[in-house]
C-alpha positions, 0 to 999 in steps of 0.5 A, spaced: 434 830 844 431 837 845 425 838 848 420 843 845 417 849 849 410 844 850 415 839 853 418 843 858 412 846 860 408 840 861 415 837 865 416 844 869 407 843 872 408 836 874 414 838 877 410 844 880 404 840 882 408 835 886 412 840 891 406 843 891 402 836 894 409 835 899 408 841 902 399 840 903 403 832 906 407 837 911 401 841 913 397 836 914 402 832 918 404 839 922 396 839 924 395 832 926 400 834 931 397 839 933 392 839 940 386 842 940 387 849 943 394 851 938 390 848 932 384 852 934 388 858 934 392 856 928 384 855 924 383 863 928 389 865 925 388 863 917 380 865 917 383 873 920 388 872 914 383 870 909 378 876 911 382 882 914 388 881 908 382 882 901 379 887 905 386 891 907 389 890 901 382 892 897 383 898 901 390 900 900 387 899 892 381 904 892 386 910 896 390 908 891 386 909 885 383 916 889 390 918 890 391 917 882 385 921 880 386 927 885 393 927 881 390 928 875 385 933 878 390 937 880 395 937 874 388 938 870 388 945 873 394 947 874 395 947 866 388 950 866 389 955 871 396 957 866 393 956 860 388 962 862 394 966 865 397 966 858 390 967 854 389 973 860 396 977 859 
């Protein structure tokens, strides 16, 4: 019997959300092992992550697209600059 794509999407989920709630078992299982003092480094830890990393990388984004836009500035003008130099001669 030959499954269609919906069915091999549906299959594929189910079995991304299990592995997904075995791992949310192991971390749980990993934390309520934890002291007080680790644990209280480990939730240090994660709230670094989630507020410095957006910032880092919405950073590295805005140099980049002001990278891209200087890149164009100056490809605008050179071509500028030798189509006068052209015009001039």
């Amino acid at each position: 019997m030959k499954f269609d794509q919906t069915e091999q999407f549906s299959i594929i989920f189910k079995q991304a959300i299990h592995e997904f709630a075995y791992l949310l078992r192991q971390v749980w299982r990993w934390l309520m092992q934890l002291p007080a003092p680790q644990l209280l480094l480990a939730c240090l830890a994660l709230a670094f992550a989630v507020t410095i990393l957006p910032l880092a990388i919405s950073l590295f984004m805005l140099f980049m697209l002001l990278k891209f836009v200087l890149v164009v500035v100056a490809i605008a003008t050179r071509k500028n600059r030798q189509k006068g130099r052209q015009i001039g001669q």
